[in-house]
C-alpha positions as CSV (number, residue, x, y, z in Angstrom):
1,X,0.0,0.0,0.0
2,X,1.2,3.3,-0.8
3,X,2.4,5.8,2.3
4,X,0.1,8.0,1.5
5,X,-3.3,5.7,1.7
6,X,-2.1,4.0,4.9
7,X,-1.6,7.6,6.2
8,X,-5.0,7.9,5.7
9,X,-5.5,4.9,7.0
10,X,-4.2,5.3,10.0
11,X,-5.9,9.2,11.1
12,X,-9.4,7.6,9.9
13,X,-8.7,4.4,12.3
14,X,-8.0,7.1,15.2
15,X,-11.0,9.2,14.2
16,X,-13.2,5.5,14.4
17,X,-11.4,4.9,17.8
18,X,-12.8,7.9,19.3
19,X,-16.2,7.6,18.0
20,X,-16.1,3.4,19.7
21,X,-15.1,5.6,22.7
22,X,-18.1,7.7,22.5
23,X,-20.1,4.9,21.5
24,X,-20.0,3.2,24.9
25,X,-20.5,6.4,27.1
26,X,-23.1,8.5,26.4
27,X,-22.3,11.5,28.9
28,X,-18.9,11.7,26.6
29,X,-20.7,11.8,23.4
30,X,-23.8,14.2,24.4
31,X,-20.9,16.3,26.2
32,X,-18.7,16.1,22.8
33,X,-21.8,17.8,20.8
34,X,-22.3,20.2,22.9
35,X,-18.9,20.8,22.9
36,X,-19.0,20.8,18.7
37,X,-22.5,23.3,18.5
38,X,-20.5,25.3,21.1
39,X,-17.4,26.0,18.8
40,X,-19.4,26.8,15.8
41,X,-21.1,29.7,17.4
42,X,-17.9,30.5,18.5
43,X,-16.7,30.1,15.3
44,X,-19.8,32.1,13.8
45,X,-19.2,35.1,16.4
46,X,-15.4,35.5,15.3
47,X,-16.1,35.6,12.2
48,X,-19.2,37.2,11.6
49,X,-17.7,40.0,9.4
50,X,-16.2,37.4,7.1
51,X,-20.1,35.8,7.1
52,X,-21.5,38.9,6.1
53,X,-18.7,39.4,3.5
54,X,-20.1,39.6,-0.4
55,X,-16.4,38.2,-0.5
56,X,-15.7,36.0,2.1
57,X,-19.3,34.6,3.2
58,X,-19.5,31.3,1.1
59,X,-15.7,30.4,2.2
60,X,-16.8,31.3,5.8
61,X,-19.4,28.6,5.3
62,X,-17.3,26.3,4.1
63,X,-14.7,26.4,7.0
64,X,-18.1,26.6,9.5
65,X,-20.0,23.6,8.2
66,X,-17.0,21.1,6.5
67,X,-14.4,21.8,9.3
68,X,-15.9,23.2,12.3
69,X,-19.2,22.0,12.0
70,X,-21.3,19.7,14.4
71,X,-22.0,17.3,11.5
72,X,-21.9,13.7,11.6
73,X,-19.2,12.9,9.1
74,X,-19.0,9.1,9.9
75,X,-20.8,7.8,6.3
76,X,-17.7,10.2,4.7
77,X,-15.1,9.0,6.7
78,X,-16.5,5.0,6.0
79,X,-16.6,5.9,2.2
80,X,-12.6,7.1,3.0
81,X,-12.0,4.2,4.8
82,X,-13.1,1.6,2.0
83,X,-11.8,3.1,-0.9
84,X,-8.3,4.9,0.3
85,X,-6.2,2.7,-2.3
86,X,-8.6,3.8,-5.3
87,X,-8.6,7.3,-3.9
88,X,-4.5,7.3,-4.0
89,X,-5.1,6.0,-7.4
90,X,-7.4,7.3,-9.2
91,X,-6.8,11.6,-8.0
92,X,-3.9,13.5,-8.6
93,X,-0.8,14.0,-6.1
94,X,-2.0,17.5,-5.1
95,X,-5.3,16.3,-4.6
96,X,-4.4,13.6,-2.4
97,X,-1.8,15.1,-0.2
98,X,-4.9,17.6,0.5
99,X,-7.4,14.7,1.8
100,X,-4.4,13.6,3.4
101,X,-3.6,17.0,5.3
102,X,-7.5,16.8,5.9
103,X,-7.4,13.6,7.4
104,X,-5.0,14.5,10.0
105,X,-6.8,17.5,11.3
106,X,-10.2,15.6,11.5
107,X,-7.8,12.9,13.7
108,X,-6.6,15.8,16.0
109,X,-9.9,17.9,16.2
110,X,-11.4,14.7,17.4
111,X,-9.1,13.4,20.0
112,X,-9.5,17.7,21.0
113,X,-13.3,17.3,21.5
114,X,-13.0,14.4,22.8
115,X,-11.0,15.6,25.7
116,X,-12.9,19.0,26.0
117,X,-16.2,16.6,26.2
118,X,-14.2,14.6,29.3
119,X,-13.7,17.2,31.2
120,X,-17.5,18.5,30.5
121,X,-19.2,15.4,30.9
122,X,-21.0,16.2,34.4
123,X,-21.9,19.4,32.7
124,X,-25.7,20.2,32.2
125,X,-24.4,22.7,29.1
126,X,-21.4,24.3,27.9
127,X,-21.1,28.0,28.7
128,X,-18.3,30.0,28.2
129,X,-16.1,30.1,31.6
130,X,-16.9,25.7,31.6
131,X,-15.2,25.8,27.8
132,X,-12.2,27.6,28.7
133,X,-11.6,25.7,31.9
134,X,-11.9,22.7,30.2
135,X,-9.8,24.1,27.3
136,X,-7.1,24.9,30.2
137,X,-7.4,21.5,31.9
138,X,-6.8,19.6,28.4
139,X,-3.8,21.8,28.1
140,X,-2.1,20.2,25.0
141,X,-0.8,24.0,23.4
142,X,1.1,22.4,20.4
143,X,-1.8,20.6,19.6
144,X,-4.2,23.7,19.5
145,X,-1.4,25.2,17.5
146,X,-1.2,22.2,15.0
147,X,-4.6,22.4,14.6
148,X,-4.6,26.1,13.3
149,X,-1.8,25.0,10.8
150,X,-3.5,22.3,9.4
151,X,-6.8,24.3,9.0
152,X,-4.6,27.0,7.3
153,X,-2.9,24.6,5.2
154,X,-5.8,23.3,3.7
155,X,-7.3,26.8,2.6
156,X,-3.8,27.8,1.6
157,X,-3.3,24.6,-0.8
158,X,-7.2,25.2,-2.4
159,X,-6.7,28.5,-3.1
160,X,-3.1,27.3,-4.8
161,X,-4.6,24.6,-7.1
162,X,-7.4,26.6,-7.6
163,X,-5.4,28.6,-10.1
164,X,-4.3,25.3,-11.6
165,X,-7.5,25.8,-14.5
166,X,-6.3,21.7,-15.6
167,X,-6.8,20.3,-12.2
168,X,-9.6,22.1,-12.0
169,X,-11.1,20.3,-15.2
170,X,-9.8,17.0,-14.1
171,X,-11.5,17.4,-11.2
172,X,-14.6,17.3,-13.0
173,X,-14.0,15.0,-15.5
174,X,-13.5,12.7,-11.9
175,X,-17.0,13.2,-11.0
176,X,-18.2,9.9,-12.9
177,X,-15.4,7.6,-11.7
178,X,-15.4,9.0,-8.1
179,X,-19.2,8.1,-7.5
180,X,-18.7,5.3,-9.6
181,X,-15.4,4.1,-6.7
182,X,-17.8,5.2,-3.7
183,X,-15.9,8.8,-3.7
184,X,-19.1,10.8,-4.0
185,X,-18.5,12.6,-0.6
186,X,-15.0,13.3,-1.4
187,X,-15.6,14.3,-4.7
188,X,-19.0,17.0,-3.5
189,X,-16.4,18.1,-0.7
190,X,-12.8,18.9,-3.3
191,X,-15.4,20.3,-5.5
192,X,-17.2,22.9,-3.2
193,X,-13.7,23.8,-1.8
194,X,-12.4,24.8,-5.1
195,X,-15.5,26.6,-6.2
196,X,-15.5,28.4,-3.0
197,X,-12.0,29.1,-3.4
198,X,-12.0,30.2,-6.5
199,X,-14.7,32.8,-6.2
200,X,-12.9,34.3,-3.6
201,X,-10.5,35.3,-6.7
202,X,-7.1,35.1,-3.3
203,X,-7.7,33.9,-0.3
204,X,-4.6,35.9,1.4
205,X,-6.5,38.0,3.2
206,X,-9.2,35.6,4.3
207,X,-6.7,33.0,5.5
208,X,-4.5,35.9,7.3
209,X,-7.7,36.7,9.2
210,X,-8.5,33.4,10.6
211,X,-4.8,32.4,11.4
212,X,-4.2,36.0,13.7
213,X,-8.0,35.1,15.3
214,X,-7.3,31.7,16.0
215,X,-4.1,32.1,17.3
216,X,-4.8,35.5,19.2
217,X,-7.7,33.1,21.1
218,X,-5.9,30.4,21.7
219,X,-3.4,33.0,23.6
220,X,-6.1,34.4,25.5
221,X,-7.6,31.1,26.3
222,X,-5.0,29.8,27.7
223,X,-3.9,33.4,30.4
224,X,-4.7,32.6,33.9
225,X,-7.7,33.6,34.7
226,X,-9.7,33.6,31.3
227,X,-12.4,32.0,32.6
228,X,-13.2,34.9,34.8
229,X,-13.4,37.3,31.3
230,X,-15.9,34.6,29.8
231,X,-16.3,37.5,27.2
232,X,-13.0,36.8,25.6
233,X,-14.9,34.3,23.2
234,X,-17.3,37.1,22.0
235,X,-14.0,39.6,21.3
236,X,-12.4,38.8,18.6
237,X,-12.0,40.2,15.5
């Protein structure tokens, strides 16, 4: 197998692991959604300029519902899962070192929520001094800061092969065989992102904004005493 499918591989068989996890506790899981719904209104308060943006809104959306988004993504991930070789075969390099990027954040965001939703678990809801205590109590900085880079990296690389006009049209002419392998989702998910992308005619600006907010909260969650300025997840931009 190539090292690029068992890559794959390997961050969809951690994604599973945490969803067997879930699958025997139900305090963890219901605390893990809430968790999830409570990050995408985060997500939707920092970046409700970029929403309301002419420019900016549809990529907004895409970040908000494909990689912040409460979603149940476990039919895409088993499509992933079955067809990996095919995938590695069939789509270009670009295209798979993307899903591959793709599937490591979707690893780390999960083990994340997964050990936000442990230490919410007794919880009746999740407000804002709960998240960031339970942010603080997971600890795990480099991770929080990996997790910005791989978002990043993702936009960055569609906005890159978005200029690549051949790709673009191989991408389509890979709608056919990609249903045809059990790549559907994949191939509705590359397809969005470089449509989104490319109507965005440069994504610079866009991408700056969400790696200085992310990584200016992230700061401020983790100060002493955050929790005690709840209001910190309503400041940004």
């Amino acid at each position: 197998m190539r090292p690029a499918a068992q890559t794959i591989l390997d961050q969809l068989a951690c994604v599973e692991q945490e969803r067997a996890r879930r699958a025997v506790d139900a305090a963890l899981a219901a605390a893990v959604l809430k968790v999830k719904h409570f990050q995408r209104d985060r997500f939707a308060r920092t970046y409700a300029d970029l929403l309301a943006s002419p420019r900016y809104a549809a990529a907004s959306c895409f970040f908000l519902e494909e990689l912040y988004g409460p979603q149940d993504f476990s039919q895409r991930d088993a499509q992933f899962a079955r067809v990996v070789p095919a995938l590695v075969r069939l789509f270009p390099p670009e295209i798979v070192a993307t899903v591959e990027t793709l599937a490591h954040l979707h690893a780390l965001s999960e083990g994340l929520d997964s050990a936000m939703g442990a230490e919410l678990r007794d919880a009746p809801d999740v407000d804002a001094p709960g998240y960031i205590n339970a942010w603080q109590a997971v600890g795990r900085a480099a991770d929080r800061d990996r997790q910005i880079v791989l978002t990043v990296s993702i936009g960055r690389t569609l906005d890159r092969l978005t200029r690549k006009a051949l790709l673009r049209h191989s991408l389509h002419l890979m709608r056919g065989p990609a249903r045809a392998a059990g790549l559907g989702a994949l191939q509705q998910f590359l397809e969005s992102g470089f449509d989104t992308f490319r109507a965005m005619n440069g994504a610079h600006e866009f991408l700056g904004q969400i790696e200085d907010r992310e990584r200016r909260l992230a700061a401020q969650l983790f100060r002493p005493g955050a929790a005690a300025d709840a209001g910190v997840l309503g400041e940004l931009p």
